[in-house]
C-alpha positions as CSV (number, residue, x, y, z in Angstrom):
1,X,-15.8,-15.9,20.9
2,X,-13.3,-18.6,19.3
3,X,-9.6,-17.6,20.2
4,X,-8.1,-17.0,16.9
5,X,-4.7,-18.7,16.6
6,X,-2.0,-15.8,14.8
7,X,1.0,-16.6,12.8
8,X,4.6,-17.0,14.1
9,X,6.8,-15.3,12.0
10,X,8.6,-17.8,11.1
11,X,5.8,-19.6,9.4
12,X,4.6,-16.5,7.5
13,X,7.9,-16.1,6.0
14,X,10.7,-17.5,4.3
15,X,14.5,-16.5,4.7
16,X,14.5,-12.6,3.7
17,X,18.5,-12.8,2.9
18,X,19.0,-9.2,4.6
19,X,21.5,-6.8,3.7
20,X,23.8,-7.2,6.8
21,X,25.0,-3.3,5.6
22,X,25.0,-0.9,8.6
23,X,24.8,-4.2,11.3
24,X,25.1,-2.6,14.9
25,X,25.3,-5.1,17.8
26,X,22.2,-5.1,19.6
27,X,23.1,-3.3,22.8
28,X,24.5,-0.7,20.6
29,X,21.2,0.0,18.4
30,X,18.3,2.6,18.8
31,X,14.9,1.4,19.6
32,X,11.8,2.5,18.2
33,X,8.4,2.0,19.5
34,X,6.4,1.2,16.5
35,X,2.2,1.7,16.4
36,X,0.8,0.3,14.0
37,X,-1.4,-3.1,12.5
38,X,0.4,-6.5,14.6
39,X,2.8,-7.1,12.4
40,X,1.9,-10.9,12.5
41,X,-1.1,-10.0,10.7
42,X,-1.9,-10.0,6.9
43,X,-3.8,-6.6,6.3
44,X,-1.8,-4.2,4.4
45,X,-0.2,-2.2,7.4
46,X,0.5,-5.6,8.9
47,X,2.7,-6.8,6.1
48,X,4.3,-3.6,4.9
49,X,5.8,-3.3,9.0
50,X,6.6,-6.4,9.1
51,X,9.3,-5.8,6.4
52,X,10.4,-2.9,7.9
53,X,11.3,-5.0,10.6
54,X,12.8,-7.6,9.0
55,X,14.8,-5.3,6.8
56,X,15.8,-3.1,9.5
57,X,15.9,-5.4,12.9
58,X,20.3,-5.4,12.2
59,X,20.1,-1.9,12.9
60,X,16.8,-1.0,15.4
61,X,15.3,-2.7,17.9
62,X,11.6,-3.3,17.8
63,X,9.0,-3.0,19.9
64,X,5.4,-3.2,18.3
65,X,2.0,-2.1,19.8
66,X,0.7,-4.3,17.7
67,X,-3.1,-3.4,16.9
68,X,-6.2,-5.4,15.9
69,X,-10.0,-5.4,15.9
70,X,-11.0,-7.2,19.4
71,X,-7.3,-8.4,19.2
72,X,-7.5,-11.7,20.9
73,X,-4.2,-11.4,22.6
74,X,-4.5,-7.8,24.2
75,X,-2.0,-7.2,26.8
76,X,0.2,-10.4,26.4
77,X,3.9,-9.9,25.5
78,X,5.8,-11.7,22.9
79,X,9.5,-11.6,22.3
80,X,9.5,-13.0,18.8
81,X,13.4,-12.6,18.3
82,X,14.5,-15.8,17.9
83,X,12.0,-16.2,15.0
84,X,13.3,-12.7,13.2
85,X,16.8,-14.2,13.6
86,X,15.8,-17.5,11.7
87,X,14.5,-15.1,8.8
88,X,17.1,-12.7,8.5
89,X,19.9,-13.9,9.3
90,X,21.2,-12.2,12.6
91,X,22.3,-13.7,16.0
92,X,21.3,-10.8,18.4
93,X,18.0,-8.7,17.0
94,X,15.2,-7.5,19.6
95,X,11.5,-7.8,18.2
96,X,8.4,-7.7,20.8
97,X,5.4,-7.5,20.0
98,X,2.2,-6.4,22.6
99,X,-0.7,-6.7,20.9
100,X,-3.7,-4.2,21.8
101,X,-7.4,-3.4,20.8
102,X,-7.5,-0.5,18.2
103,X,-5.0,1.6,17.8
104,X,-3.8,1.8,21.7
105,X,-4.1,4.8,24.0
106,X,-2.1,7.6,26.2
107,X,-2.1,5.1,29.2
108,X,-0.4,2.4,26.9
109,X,2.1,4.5,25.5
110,X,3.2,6.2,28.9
111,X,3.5,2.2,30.2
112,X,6.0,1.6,27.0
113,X,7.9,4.5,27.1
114,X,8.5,4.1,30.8
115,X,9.0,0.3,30.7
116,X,11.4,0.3,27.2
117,X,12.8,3.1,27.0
118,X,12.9,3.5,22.7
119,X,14.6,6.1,21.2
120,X,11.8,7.0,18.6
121,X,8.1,6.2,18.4
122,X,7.1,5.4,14.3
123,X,3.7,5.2,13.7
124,X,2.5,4.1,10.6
125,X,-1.3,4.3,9.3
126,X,-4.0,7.0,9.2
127,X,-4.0,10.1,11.7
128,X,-7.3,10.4,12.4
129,X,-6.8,7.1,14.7
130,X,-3.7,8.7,16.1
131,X,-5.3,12.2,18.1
132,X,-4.6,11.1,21.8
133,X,-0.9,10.7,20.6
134,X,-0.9,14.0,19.0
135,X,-2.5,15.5,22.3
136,X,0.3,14.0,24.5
137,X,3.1,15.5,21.8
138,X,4.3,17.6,24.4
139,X,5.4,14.7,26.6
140,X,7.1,12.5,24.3
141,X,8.9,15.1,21.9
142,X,10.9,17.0,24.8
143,X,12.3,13.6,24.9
144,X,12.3,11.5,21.7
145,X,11.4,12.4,18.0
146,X,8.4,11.0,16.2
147,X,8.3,9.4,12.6
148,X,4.9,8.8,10.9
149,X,4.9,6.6,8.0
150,X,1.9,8.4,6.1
151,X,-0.8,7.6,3.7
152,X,-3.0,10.2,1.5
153,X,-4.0,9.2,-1.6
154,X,-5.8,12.0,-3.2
155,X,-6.6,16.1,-3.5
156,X,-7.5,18.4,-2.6
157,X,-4.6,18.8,0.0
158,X,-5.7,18.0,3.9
159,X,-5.6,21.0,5.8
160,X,-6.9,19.3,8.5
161,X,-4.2,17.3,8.7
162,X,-1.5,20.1,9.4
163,X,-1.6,19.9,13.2
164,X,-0.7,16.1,12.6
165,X,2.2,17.0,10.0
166,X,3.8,19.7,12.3
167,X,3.4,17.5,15.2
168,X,5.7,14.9,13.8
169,X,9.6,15.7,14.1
170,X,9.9,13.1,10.2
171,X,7.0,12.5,8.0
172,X,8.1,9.8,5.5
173,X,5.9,9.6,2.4
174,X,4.8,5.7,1.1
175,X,4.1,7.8,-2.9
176,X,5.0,11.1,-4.6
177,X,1.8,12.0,-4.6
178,X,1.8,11.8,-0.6
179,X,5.2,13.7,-0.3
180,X,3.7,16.4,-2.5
181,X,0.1,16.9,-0.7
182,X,2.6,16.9,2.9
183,X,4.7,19.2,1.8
184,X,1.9,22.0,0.3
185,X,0.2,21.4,3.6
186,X,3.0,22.7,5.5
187,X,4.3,24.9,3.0
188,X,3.5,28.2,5.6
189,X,6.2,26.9,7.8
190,X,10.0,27.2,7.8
191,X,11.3,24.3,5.9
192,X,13.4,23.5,9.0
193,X,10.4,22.9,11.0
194,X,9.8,19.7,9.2
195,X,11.4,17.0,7.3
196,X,9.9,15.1,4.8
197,X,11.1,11.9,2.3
198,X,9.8,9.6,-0.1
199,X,9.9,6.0,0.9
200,X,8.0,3.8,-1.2
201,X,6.8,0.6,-0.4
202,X,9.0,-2.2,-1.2
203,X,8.3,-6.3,-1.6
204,X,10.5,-9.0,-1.2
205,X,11.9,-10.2,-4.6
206,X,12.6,-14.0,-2.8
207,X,8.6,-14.2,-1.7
208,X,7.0,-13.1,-4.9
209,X,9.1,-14.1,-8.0
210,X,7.9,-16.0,-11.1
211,X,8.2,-19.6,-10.9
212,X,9.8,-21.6,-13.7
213,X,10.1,-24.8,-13.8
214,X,9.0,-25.8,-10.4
215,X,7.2,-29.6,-10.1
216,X,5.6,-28.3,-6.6
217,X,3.8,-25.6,-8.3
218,X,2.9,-27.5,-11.6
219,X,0.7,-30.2,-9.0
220,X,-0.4,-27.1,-7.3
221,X,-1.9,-25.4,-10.8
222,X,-2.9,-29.4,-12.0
223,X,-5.1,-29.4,-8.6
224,X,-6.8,-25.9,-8.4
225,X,-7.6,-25.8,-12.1
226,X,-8.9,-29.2,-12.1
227,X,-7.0,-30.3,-14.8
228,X,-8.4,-26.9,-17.2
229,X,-6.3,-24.7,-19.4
230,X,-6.7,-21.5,-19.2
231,X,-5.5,-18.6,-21.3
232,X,-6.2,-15.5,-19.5
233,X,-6.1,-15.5,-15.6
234,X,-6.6,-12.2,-14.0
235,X,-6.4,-11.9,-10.2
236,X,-8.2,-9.4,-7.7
237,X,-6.6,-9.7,-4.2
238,X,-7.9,-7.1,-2.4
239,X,-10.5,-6.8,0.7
240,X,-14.0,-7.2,-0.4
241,X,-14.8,-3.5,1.0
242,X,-16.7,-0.7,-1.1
243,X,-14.1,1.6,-2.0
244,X,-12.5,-1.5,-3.3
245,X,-15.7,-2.0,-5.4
246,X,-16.2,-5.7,-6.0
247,X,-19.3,-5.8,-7.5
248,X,-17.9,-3.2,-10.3
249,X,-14.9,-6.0,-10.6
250,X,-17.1,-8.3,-11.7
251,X,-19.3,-6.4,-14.2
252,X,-16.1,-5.1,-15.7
253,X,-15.0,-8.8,-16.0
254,X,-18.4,-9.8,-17.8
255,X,-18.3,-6.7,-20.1
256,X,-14.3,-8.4,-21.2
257,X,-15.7,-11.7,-21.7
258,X,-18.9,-10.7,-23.1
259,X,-16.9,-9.3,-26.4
260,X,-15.3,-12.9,-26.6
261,X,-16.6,-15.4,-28.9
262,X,-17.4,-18.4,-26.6
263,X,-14.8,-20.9,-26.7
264,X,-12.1,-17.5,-26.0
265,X,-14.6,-16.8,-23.3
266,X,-14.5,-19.7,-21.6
267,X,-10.7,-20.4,-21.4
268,X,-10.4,-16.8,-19.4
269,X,-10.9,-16.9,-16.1
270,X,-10.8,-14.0,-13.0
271,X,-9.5,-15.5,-10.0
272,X,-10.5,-13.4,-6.8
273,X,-8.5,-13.7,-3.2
274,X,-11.1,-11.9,-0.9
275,X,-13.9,-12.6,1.8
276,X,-16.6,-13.8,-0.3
277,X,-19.3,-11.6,2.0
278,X,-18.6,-8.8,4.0
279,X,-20.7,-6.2,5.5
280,X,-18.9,-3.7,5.0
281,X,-18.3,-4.9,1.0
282,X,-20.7,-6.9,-1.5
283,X,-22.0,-10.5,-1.0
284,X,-20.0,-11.1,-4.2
285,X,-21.1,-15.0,-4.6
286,X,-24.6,-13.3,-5.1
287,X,-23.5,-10.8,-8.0
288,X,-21.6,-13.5,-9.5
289,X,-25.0,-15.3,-9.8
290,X,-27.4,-12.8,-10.9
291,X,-25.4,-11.3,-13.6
292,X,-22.8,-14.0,-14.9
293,X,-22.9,-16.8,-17.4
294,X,-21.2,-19.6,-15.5
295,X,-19.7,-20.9,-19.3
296,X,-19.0,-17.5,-20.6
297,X,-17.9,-15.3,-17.6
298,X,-15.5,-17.3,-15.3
299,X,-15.1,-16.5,-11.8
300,X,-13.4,-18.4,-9.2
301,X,-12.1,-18.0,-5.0
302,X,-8.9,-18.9,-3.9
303,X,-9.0,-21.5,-1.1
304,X,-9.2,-18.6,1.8
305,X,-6.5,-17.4,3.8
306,X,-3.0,-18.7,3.1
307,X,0.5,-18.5,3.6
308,X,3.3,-16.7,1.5
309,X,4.1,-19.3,-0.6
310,X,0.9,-20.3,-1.2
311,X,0.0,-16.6,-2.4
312,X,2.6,-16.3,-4.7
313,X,1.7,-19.6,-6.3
314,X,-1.9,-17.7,-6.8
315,X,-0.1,-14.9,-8.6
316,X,1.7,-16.7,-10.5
317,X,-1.3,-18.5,-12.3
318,X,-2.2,-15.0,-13.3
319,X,-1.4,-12.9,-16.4
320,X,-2.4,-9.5,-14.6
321,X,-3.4,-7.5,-11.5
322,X,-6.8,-5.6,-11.5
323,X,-7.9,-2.7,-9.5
324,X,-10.6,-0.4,-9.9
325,X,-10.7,1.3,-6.1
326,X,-12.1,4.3,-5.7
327,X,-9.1,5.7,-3.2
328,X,-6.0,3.8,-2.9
329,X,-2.8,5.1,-1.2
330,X,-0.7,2.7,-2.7
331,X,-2.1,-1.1,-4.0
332,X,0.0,-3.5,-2.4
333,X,-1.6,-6.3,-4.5
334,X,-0.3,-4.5,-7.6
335,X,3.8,-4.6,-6.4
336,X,3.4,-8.0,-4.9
337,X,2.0,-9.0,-8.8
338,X,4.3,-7.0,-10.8
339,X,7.4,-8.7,-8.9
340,X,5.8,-12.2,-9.9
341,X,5.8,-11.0,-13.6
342,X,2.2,-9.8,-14.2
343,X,1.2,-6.6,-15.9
344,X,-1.3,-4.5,-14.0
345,X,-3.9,-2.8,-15.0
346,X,-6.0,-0.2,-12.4
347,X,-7.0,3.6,-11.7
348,X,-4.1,6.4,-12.2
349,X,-4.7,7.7,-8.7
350,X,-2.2,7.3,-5.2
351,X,0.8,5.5,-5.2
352,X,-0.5,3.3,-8.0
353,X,0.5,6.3,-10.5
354,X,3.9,5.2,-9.4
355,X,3.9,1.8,-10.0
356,X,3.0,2.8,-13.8
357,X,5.7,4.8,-14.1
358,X,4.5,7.6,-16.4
359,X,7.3,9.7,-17.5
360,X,6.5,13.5,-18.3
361,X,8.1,14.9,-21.8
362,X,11.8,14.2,-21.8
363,X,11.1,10.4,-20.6
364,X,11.5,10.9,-16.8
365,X,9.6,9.3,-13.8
366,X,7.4,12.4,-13.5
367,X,7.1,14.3,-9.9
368,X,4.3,15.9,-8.4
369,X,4.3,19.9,-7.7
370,X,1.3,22.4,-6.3
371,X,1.0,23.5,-10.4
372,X,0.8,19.6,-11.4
373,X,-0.3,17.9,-8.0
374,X,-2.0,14.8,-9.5
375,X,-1.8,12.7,-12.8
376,X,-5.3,11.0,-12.6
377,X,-6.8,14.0,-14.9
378,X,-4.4,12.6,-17.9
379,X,-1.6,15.1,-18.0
380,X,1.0,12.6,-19.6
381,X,-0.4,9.2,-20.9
382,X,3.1,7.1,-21.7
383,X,4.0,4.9,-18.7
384,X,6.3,1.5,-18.3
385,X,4.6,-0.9,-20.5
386,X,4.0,-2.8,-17.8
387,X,0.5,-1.1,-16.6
388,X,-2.5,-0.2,-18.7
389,X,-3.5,3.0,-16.8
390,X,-7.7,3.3,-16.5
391,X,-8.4,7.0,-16.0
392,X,-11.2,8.3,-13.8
393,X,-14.5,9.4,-15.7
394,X,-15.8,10.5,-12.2
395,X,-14.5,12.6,-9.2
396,X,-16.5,12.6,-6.4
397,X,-15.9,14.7,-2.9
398,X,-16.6,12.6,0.1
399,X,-16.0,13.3,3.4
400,X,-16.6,13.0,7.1
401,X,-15.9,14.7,10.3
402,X,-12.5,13.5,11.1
403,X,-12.1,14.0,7.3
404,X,-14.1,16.9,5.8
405,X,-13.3,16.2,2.1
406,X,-10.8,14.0,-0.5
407,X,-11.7,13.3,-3.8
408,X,-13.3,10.1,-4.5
409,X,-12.3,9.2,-8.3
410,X,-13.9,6.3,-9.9
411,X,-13.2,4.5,-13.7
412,X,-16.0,4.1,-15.9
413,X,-17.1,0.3,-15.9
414,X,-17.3,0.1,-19.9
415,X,-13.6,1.2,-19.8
416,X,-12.3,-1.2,-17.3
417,X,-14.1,-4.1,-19.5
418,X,-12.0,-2.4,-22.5
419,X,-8.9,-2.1,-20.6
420,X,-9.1,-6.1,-19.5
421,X,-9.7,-7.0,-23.4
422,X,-7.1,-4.0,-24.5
423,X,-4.3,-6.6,-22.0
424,X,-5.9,-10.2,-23.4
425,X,-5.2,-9.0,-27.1
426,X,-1.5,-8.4,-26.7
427,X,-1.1,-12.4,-26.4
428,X,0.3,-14.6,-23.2
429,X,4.1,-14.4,-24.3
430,X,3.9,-10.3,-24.5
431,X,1.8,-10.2,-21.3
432,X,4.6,-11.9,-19.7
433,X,7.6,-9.9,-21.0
434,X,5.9,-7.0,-20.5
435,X,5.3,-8.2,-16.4
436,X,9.2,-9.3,-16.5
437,X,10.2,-5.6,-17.4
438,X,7.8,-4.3,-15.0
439,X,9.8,-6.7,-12.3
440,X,13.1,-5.4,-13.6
441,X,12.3,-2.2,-13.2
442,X,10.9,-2.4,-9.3
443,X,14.3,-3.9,-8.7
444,X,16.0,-1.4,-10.4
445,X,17.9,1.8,-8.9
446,X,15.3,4.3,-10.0
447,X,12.4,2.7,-8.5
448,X,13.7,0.8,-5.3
449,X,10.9,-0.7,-4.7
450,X,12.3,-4.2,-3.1
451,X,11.9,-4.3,0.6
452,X,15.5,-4.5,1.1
453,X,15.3,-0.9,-0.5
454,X,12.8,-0.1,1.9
455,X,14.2,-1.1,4.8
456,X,17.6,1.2,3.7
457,X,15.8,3.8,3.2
458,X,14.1,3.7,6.5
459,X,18.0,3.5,8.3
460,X,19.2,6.2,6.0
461,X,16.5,8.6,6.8
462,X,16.0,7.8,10.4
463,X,19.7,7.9,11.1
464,X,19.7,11.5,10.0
465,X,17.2,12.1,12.1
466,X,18.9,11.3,15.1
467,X,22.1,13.5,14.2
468,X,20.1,16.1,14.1
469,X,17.7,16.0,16.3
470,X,17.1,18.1,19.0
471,X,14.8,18.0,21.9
472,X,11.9,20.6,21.6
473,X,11.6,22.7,24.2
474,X,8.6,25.2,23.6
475,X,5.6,24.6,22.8
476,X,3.3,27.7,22.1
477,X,-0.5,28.3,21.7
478,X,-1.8,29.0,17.5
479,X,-5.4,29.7,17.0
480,X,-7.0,26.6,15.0
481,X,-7.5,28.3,11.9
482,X,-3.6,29.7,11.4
483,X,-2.4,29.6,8.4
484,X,-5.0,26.7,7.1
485,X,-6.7,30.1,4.9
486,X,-3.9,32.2,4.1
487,X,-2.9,29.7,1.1
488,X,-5.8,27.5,-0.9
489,X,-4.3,25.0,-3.4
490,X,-6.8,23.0,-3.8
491,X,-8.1,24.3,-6.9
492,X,-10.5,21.9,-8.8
493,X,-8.6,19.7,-11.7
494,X,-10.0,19.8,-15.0
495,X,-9.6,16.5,-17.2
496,X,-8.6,17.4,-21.1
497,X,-11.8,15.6,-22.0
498,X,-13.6,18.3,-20.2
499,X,-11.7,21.1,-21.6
500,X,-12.9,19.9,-25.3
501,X,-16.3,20.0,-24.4
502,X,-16.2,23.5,-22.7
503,X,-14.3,24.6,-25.8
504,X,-17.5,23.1,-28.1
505,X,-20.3,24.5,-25.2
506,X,-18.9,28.2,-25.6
507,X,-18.4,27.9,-29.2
């Protein structure tokens, strides 16, 4: 197998301008052990660590058990410090990084715990790949806490998750949604028995910003377009995977176009920054060809795999962000976009009801509760003008053993062609003040959504922690099933569409 060559840091990122509020000297600092994705890495796990990192490495000291998929540099060590002091800013920060197959093992962890001695283990990513830490909880929380950064993106809540919640001495949520579906789960249990917070995602304003003005980029758009105008660029960055739905990307894309006269048509174009073929996606080159008019319906690649800078040139030769997952926990595509200027335009589900900002009936960001757990059935409709919301015509409940059941909500194709022609309409200089705003307002104090933010939050909430930790000291036996039938939320959501008809069926 080729040896594939990984990032440095420093080549994956420009100057971050940290916040040196809260600098401790490094021999003064905590450490955390930190599981997750190698934060050298560009998949969504990957990227959001490596912020924490960066925003935090003035204040923590790092070590990552850096995971991949037949990682090619299993069980070498790299002290990368010197490059996260370029970045931030910082003479003295401590970064390692020991990449591993998977998601590591007990053996692993034991070695790291003995051989660095952290103050904390944060893992961030699903807990289903996470078991043979939760079996060894008795060994690591007599001595240190554990944080997990978690995901969950829809209803109805996972009981089968509890043993993982209660397991975990902080549970930091990346959506509202999340914090809500957490805290329901362990609602049986005294509120001192677990802490949870709401720590959204957050992206570096100085990697993704709009460019004005900027002769670098103008040759870079003069080159990929080939000299073309274009009046309607919407990019899909996302991995070409199923829930992701490619193929219903593109049909969605040809319905838009299709209600175009021609010469609209053909100055609209849908720029895609994905695998073109994946087996566990849609051979996407091949659904482009059977069903698209190569003059009416427009599709292009980016060049492959690229560097920051490069990326945020490609989202800045959009006018919006399109999603139509099934499941999404958050959208990272969607921030990264709306901090470039673009509107976005996707499913109300996960953390992507956040970005949208709807606001319940006296104007405020709403919040999630077990009466009103979810937003994807309609409830409230106004949001930041920066997002055209596409609401679910379908809920589906899939499953599998290490996850019995979550709802699977998809948007009807027909109305995701609608939505793209509902964002054209509003003209190129509203598309862009409306993306501006939606910018403004993931910078702003409500939403704190820069990674700077991020990164505070993580000290803020972590340093409370630590006053208040305390060792545990007993552990006792609980049959499987406690608790997990005494209370059942999860009550089936009915959209208002559905309620109409019942209304006109019983009538």
């Amino acid at each position: 197998m080729q040896k594939i060559q990984l990032p440095t840091l420093k080549k994956i990122g420009e100057p971050v301008k940290v916040d040196k509020k809260g600098y401790i000297p490094k021999d003064q600092r905590k450490k955390i052990l930190l599981l997750c994705d190698d934060i050298r890495l560009h998949s969504g796990i990957g990227t959001m660590a490596k912020e924490i990192v960066l925003n935090t490495a003035h204040h923590f000291n790092w070590v990552n058990l850096g995971a991949a998929i037949k990682h090619p540099e299993q069980g070498q060590a790299f002290d990368i410090s010197d490059q996260v002091n370029n970045i931030v800013g910082i003479p003295d920060s401590e970064v390692k990084v020991i990449p591993w197959n998977g998601y590591g093992d007990d053996k692993i962890v034991r070695q790291l715990i003995s051989q660095e001695k952290p103050d904390a283990i944060l893992h961030f990513t699903d807990p289903r790949y996470w078991t043979w830490l939760y079996r060894m909880e008795k060994e690591i929380r007599t001595k240190i806490p554990i944080i997990f950064y978690t995901i969950w993106d829809d209803l109805p809540y996972p009981m089968y998750n509890r043993d993982f919640y209660r397991s975990d001495d902080m549970l930091l949520c990346i959506s509202k949604q999340t914090k809500n579906l957490v805290e329901n789960v362990l609602r049986d249990y005294p509120k001192e028995d677990w802490q949870v917070q709401y720590v959204p995602h957050g992206i570096d304003e100085n990697k993704f910003f709009p460019i004005v003005n900027d002769f670098e980029f103008e040759v870079f758009k003069e080159k990929f377009f080939e000299g073309k105008e274009y009046d309607f660029v919407v990019f899909w960055n996302n991995r070409n995977i199923r829930r992701k739905n490619p193929g219903d990307v593109i049909t969605a894309w040809k319905i838009f176009t299709d209600q175009l006269p021609k010469e609209k048509a053909e100055k609209c174009l849908l720029l895609l920054h994905t695998d073109k073929s994946d087996p566990n996606g849609t051979d996407i080159p091949a659904v482009i060809e059977t069903i698209c008019d190569p003059e009416r319906n427009k599709v292009a690649f980016t060049k492959g795999k690229c560097d920051e800078k490069t990326l945020n040139y490609y989202y800045n030769l959009a006018d919006a962000q399109f999603m139509m997952t099934d499941n999404e926990g958050w959208g990272l595509s969607l921030t990264e976009g709306l901090m470039t200027g673009n509107m976005i335009i996707a499913p109300v589900q996960g953390g992507m009801q956040d970005q949208m900002r709807f606001e319940d009936e006296n104007g405020d960001w709403i919040n999630f509760n077990t009466e009103f757990p979810t937003n994807s059935n309609g409830e409230y409709k106004n949001c930041g003008e920066w997002a055209i919301p596409m609401w679910a015509k379908t809920r589906s409940l899939k499953g599998s053993p290490p996850t019995p059941y979550i709802y699977a909500t998809q948007v009807d194709i027909e109305d995701a062609g609608l939505a793209l022609l509902k964002c054209y309409t509003l003209g190129k200089e509203e598309i862009q003040r409306r993306g501006l705003k939606g910018r403004e307002w993931l910078l702003s104090e409500e939403a704190k959504m820069s990674a700077s933010n991020m990164g505070q939050n993580f000290i803020d909430n972590i340093k409370i922690l630590f006053e208040n930790w305390e060792p545990v000291s007993k552990f006792s036996i609980e049959k499987v099933d406690d608790g997990c039938t005494v209370y059942n939320p999860n009550s089936v959501q009915y959209t208002p569409e559905f309620k109409e008809k019942l209304k006109e069926v019983l009538t």
